[in-house]
N, C-alpha and C positions, 0 to 999 in steps of 0.2 A: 568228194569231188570239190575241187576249188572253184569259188563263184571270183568272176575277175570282171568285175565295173568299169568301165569306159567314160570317162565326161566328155562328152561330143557336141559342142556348139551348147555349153549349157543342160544337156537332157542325159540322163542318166542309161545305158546299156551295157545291160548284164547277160552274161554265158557263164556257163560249165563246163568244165572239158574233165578228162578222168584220166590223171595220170599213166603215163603211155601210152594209150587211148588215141593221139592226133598223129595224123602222116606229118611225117618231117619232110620236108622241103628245102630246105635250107637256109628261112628265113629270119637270120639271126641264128640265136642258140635255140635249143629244143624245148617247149614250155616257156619260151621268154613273152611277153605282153607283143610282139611284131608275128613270132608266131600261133601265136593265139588269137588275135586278128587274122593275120592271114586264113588260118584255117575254119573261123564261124564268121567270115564277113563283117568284119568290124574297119572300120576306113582309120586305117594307121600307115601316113607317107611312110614313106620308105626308100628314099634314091639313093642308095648304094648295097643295095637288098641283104641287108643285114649286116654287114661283115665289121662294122663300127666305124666306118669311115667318115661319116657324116651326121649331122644332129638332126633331121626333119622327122627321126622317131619318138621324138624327147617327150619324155611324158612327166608327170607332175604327181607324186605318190602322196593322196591324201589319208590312208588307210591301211594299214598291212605289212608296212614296211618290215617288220619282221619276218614275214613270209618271202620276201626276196633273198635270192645270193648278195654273196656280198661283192661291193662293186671293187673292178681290179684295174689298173693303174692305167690301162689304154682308155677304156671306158671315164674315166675322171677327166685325162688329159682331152678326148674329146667333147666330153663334156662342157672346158672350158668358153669353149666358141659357140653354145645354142643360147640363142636370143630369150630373154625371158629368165635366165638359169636361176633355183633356188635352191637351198639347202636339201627339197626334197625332192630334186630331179634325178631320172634315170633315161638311159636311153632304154629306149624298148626293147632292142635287137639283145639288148644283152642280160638283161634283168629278167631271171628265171626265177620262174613261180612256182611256191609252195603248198600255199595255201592261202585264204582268200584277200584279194586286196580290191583298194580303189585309184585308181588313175584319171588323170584328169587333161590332155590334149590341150594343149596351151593353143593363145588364139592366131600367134604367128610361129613362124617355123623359117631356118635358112634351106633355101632347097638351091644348091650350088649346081648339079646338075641339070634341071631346069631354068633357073633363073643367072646363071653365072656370077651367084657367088651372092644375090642380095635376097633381100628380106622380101617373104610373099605371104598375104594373108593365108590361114592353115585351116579355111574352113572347108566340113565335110561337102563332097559331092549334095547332099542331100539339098544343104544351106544354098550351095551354091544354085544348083536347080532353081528353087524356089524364088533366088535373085533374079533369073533370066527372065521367068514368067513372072514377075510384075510389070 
């Protein structure tokens, strides 16, 4: 079973999931890092619910990169425009998992659907909580 690491606000969250084993929903591609969030509760934006329209899934592959598909030419060209971009970015919706990897949730994200088109801090619900009650 593939263990698939989350970096969230700094703190490490790991799952398991077992090949063919997750309801598809149509979050992204099947076993991609959006769907795999999606289905053990892991906080991965997502405004355009998968389909690679937009960058607010964009994740940062510190581990495993050989365990991912390999990335195909829409996936790249969207990739262009996510804030933050490095040589070991993926978008989540579309980068399907093999076998174990680590990911890392950059600390901003462009969420064009909510914010029309600009830059919005990308921290989890949890962070945020935590901000209001100070």
């Amino acid at each position: 079973m593939p263990k698939v690491t989350f970096i969230v606000d700094g703190a490490p969250h790991t799952v398991e999931f077992e090949h063919g084993g997750l309801p598809y929903s149509h979050h992204g591609k099947p076993e991609s890092f959006l769907d795999v969030a999606k289905n053990l509760d892991v906080p991965l934006e997502h405004a355009c619910g998968g389909s690679c329209a937009c960058t607010t899934c964009h994740v940062i592959i510190k581990e495993g990169a050989q365990h991912l598909s390999e990335m195909e030419d829409d996936e790249a060209d969207r990739l262009d425009t996510a804030w933050g971009l490095t040589t070991a970015s993926r978008l989540g919706c579309q980068a399907v998992i093999s076998g174990d990897v680590v990911c890392e949730l950059p600390m901003y994200t462009r969420n064009y659907v909510q914010e029309g088109g600009g830059i919005q801090l990308g921290k989890s619900d949890k962070r945020k909580t935590e901000e209001v009650v100070r």
